[in-house]
C-alpha positions in Angstrom: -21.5 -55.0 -158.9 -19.7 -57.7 -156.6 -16.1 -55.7 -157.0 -17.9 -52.3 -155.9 -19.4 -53.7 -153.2 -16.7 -55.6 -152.2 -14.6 -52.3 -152.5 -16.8 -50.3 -150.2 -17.0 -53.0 -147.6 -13.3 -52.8 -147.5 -13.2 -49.6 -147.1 -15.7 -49.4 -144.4 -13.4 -51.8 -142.2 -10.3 -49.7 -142.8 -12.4 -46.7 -141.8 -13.7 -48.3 -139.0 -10.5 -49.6 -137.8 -8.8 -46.0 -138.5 -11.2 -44.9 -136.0 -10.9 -46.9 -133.6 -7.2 -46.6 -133.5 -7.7 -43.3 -133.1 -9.8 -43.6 -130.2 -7.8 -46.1 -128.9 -4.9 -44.0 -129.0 -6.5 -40.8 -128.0 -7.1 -42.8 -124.6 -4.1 -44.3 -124.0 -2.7 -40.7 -124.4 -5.1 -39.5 -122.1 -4.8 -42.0 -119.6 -1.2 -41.7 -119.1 -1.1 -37.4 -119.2 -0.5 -36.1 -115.5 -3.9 -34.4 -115.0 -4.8 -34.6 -111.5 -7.0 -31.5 -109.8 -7.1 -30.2 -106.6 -10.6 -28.1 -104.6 -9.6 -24.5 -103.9 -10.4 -24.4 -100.3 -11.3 -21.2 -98.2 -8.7 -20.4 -96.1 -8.5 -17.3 -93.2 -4.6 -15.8 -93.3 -3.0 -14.4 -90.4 -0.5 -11.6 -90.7 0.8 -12.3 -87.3 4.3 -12.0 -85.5 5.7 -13.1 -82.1 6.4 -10.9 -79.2 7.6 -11.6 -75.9 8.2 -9.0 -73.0 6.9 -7.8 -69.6 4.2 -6.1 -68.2 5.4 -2.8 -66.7 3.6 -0.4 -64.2 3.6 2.3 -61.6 3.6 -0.1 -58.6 5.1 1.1 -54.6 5.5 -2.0 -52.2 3.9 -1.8 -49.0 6.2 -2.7 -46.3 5.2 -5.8 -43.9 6.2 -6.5 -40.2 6.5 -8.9 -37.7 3.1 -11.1 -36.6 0.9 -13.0 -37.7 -1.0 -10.9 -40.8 -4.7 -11.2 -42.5 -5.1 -9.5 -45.5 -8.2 -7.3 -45.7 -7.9 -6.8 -49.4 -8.3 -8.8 -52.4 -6.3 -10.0 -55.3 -6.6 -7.4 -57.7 -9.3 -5.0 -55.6 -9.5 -1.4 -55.9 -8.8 -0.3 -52.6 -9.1 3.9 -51.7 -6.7 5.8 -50.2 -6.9 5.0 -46.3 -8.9 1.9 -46.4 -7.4 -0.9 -44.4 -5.5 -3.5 -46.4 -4.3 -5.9 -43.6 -3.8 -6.3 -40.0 -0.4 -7.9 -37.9 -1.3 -9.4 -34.6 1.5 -9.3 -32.3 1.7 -12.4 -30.3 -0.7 -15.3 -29.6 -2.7 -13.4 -27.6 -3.4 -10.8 -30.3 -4.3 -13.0 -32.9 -6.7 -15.2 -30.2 -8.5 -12.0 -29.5 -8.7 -11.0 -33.1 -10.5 -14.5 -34.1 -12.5 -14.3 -31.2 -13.9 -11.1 -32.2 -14.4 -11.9 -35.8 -16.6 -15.1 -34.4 -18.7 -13.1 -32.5 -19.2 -11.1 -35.2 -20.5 -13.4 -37.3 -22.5 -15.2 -34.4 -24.4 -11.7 -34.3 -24.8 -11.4 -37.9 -26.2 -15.0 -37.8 -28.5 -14.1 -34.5 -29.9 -11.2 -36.5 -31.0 -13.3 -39.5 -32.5 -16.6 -37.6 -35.8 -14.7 -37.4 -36.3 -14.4 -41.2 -34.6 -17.5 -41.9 -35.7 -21.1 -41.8 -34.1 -24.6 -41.4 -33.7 -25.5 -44.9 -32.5 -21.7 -45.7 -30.0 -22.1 -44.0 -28.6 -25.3 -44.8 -28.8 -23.1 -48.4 -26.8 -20.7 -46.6 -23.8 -23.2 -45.7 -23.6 -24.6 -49.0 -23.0 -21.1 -50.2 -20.6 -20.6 -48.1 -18.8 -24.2 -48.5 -19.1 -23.1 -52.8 -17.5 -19.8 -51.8 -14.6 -21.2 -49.8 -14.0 -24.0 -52.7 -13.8 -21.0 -55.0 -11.4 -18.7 -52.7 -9.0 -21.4 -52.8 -8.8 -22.1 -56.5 -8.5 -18.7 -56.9 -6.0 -18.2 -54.0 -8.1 -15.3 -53.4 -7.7 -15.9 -49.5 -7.6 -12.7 -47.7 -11.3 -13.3 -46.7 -10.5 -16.9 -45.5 -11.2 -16.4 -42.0 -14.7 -14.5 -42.4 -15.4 -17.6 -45.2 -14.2 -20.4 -42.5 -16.3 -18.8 -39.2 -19.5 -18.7 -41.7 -19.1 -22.4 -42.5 -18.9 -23.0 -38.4 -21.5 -20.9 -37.5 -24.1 -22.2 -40.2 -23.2 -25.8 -39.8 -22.4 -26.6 -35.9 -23.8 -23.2 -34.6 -27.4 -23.8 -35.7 -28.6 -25.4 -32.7 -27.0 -23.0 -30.7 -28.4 -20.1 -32.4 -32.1 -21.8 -32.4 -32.0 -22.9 -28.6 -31.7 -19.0 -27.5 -28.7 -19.4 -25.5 -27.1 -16.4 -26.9 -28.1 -12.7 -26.0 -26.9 -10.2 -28.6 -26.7 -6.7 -26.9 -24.6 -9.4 -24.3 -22.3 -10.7 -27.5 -22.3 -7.1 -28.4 -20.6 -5.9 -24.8 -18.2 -8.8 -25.3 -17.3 -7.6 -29.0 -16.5 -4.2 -27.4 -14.7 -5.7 -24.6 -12.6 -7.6 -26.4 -11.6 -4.5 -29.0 -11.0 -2.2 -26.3 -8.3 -4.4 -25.0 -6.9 -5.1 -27.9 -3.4 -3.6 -27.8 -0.6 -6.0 -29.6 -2.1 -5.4 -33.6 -0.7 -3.0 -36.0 -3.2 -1.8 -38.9 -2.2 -1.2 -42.2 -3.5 1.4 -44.3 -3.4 2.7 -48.1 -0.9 5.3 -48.5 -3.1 6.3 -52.3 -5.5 4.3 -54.0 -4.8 1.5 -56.4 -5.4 -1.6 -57.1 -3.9 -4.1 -54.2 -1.6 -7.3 -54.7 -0.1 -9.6 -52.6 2.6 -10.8 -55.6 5.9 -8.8 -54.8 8.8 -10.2 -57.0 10.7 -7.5 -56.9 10.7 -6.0 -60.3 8.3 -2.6 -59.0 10.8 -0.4 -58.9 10.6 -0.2 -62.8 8.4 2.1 -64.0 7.0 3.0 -67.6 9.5 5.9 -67.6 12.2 3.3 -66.9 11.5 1.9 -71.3 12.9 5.1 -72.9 15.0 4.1 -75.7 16.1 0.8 -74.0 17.3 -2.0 -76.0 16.3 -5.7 -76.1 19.6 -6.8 -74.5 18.8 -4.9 -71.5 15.5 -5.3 -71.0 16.0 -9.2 -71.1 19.0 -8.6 -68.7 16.6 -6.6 -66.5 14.4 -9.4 -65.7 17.0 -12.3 -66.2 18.1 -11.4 -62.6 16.2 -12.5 -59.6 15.5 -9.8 -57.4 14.7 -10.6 -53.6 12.5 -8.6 -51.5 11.8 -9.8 -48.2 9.1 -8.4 -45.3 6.8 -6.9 -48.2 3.4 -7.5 -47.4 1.8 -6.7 -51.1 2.1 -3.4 -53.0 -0.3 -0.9 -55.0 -0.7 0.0 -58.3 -1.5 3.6 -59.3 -3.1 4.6 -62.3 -5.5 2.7 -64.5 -2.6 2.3 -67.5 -0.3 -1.0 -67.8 2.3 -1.4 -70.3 3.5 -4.7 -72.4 7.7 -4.1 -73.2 8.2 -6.6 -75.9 11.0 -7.8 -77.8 9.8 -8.1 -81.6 12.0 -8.6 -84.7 12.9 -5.7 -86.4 10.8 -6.2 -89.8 7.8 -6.9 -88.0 7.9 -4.3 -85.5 8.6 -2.1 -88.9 5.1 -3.1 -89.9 3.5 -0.9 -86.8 5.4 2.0 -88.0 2.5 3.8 -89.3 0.0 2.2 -86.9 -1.3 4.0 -83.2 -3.1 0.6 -82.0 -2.9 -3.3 -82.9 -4.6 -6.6 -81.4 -2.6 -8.7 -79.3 -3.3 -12.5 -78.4 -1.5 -13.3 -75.0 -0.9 -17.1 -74.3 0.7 -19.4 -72.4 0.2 -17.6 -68.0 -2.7 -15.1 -70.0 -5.1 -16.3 -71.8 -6.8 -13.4 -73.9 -7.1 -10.9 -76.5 -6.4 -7.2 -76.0 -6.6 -4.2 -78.0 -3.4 -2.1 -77.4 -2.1 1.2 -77.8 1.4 1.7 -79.6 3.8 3.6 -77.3 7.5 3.1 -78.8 9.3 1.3 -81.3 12.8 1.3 -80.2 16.0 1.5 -81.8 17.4 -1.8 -83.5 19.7 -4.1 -82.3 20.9 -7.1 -84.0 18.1 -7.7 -86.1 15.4 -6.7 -82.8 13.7 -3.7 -81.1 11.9 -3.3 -78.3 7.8 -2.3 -78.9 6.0 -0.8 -76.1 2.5 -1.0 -75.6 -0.2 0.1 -73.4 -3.6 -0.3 -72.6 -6.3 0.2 -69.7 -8.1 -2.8 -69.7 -7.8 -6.1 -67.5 -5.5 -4.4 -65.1 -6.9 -6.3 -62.3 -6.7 -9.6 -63.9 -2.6 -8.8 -64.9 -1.9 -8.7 -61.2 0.0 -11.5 -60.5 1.5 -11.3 -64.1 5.2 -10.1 -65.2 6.6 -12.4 -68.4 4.3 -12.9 -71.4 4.3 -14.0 -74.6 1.8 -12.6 -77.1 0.8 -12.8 -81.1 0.9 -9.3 -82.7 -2.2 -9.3 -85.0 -1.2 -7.4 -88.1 -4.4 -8.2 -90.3 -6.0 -11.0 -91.4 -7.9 -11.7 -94.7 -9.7 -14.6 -96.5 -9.2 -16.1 -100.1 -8.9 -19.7 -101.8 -5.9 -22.0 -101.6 -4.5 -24.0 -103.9 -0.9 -26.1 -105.1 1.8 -23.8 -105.4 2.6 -26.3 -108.9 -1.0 -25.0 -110.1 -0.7 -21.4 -110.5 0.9 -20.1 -114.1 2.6 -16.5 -115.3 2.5 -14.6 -118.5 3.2 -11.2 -119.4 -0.4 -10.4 -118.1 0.3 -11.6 -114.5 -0.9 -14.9 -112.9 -3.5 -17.6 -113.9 -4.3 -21.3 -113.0 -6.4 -23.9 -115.3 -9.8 -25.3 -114.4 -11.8 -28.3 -115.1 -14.9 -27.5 -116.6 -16.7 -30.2 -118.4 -13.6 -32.2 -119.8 -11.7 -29.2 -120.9 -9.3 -27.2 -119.2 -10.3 -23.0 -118.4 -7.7 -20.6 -118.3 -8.4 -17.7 -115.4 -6.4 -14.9 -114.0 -6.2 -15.2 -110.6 -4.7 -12.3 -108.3 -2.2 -13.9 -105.4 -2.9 -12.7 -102.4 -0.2 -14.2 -100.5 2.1 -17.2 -100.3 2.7 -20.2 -98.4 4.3 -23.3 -97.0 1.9 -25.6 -98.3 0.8 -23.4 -101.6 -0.6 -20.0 -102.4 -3.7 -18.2 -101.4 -5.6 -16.4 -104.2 -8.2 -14.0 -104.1 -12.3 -15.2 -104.4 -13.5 -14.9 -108.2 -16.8 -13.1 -106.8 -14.5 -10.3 -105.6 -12.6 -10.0 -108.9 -15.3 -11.0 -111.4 -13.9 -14.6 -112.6 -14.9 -18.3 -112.7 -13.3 -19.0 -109.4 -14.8 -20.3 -106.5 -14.3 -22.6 -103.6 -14.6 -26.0 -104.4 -13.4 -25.5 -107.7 -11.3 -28.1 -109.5 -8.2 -26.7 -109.8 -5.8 -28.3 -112.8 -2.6 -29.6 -111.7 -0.3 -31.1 -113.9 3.6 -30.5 -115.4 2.5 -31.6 -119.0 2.1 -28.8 -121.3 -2.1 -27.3 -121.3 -4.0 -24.5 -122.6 -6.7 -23.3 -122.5 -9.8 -24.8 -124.2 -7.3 -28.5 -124.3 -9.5 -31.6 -124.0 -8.5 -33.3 -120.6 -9.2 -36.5 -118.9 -9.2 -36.2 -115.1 
């Protein structure tokens, strides 16, 4: 009876340590296996491509002359044919008549309103006008800088005047009419068509949309590598409600618009924004390039004062999950990755939906009716797995 259970006693410690060998082995295997994961993260893809080029349009200079000038038109206003876009005063004399007249002007305009307007409405008034001016000249929208100067004046040091009733206005009207009549020495300038008015002249209008048939991205850089001079212009117009964007792309990319008739484009750098264009032209190669012409009919009056751009041509964009490039798997049934679920590894098809520097992209497992989603903990590791594999992470 003592043998027997000294027997089984024995055997229960050889059992016990057989087991615990085991176990300690089974974790010092584990604990030294490369099994590290990594969280598939959502992830937007860009199909983009640079462009650069220059804005093209139907533009005619307006010729300028000698005197003193004030511009009557805006940056970027649509002006009609015949309306007055500046005036040259010939002279000192010409140009003191012409600010004499403009501040009697405004000294009448003011007269008419003191009767509806109180003190502290028009102290209102002169900060609007003082915000106005601050505006005009961070703009550089300054061809109403004399009417915003003469308003400051009058609301500010004029007040008194204007309240004390020194001033008659059928008599400020007499001198208004006085002073036109003898006006002689100033030369008016007037829209030849309508268009939208610029004071930027750089020389480059006398290329015109027609100008981009078939031409080639060496000359189209050469074009505007030169700079052209053009003295005496005053501003110019530009007809027609269409601009176009010439754009030197590489030839591959442009390739991709082939089949397209529109395509986003985000300009940076001197223009800010995002525009929907039209697809004119792809051009002929040349050494790995082609020029792309586009158009559109929006934010011509913002482009004024624009030539050179540089823009990102939005091909398309799409969402999915990224993970290590070292995680992702192929068989004769396509791509898959392993998961950690519980302590075991999961093996899932996965459909690649594009690659990149830093790993791939795959497409959601919602869309595609597997495990994946983001967050998931993706298995990464170059010792040899399967699926259903115990693993410790």
């Amino acid at each position: 009876m003592q043998r027997s259970d000294f027997i089984m006693k024995l055997m229960s410690v050889v059992l016990f340590i057989a087991i615990a060998a085991y176990i300690g082995l089974y974790i010092y295997k584990s604990s030294n296996q490369a099994y590290t994961t990594a969280p598939a993260m959502y992830r937007v893809v860009e199909d983009s491509a640079e462009a650069r080029g220059y804005i093209v349009r139907n533009e005619s200079i307006l010729d300028g002359r000698d005197g003193a000038l004030t511009l009557m038109a805006d940056e970027g206003e649509k002006v009609a044919s015949g309306q007055v876009v500046a005036v040259y005063y010939e002279g000192d004399r010409a140009l003191e008549q012409a600010s004499e007249i403009r501040r009697l002007q405004l000294l009448v305009q003011e007269l008419e309103q003191t009767a509806q307007s109180t003190s502290s409405m028009r102290e209102l008034d002169a900060d609007a006008c003082v915000r106005a001016l601050a505006e005009a000249v961070q703009r550089k929208t300054l061809g109403n800088l004399q009417d915003l100067t003469y308003s400051i004046n009058n609301q500010i040091f004029k007040n008194a005047e204007v309240e004390s009733g020194e001033y008659d206005i059928d008599v400020l009207r007499g001198q208004i009419a006085a002073l036109t009549a003898a006006q002689t020495n100033t030369v008016t300038v007037y829209a030849p068509q309508s268009g939208v008015f610029s004071a930027v002249v750089d020389g480059y209008e006398g290329y015109d949309p027609s100008s981009l048939d078939a031409i080639t991205p060496s000359a189209l850089e050469a074009r505007y590598s030169v700079s052209i001079q053009r003295e005496g212009a005053l501003g110019k117009l530009i007809s027609g409600i269409t601009w176009y964007y010439a754009a030197v792309m590489d030839e591959q990319d442009a390739q991709k618009l082939a089949d397209r008739s529109s395509v986003t484009l985000q300009f940076t750098e001197t223009y800010n924004e995002k525009v929907d264009m039209k697809i004119e032209s792809i051009g002929e190669p040349e050494g790995g390039r082609c020029v792309v012409v586009f158009s559109s009919q929006r934010n011509l009056a913002a482009l004024t004062t624009v030539r050179a751009l540089t823009a990102s041509v939005e091909f398309s964009a799409f969402s999915g999950l990224a993970i290590p490039a070292e995680s992702l798997y192929y068989d004769e049934d396509g791509a898959y990755i392993y998961l950690l679920t519980g302590l075991q590894a999961e093996k899932v098809s996965v459909d690649v939906l594009c690659e990149q520097d830093d790993g791939v992209v795959l497409r959601n497992g919602a869309e595609n009716g597997t495990v994946l989603r983001e967050g998931a903990e993706v298995i990464v590791t170059d010792e040899e797995i399967y699926d259903g594999k115990v693993v410790v992470e």
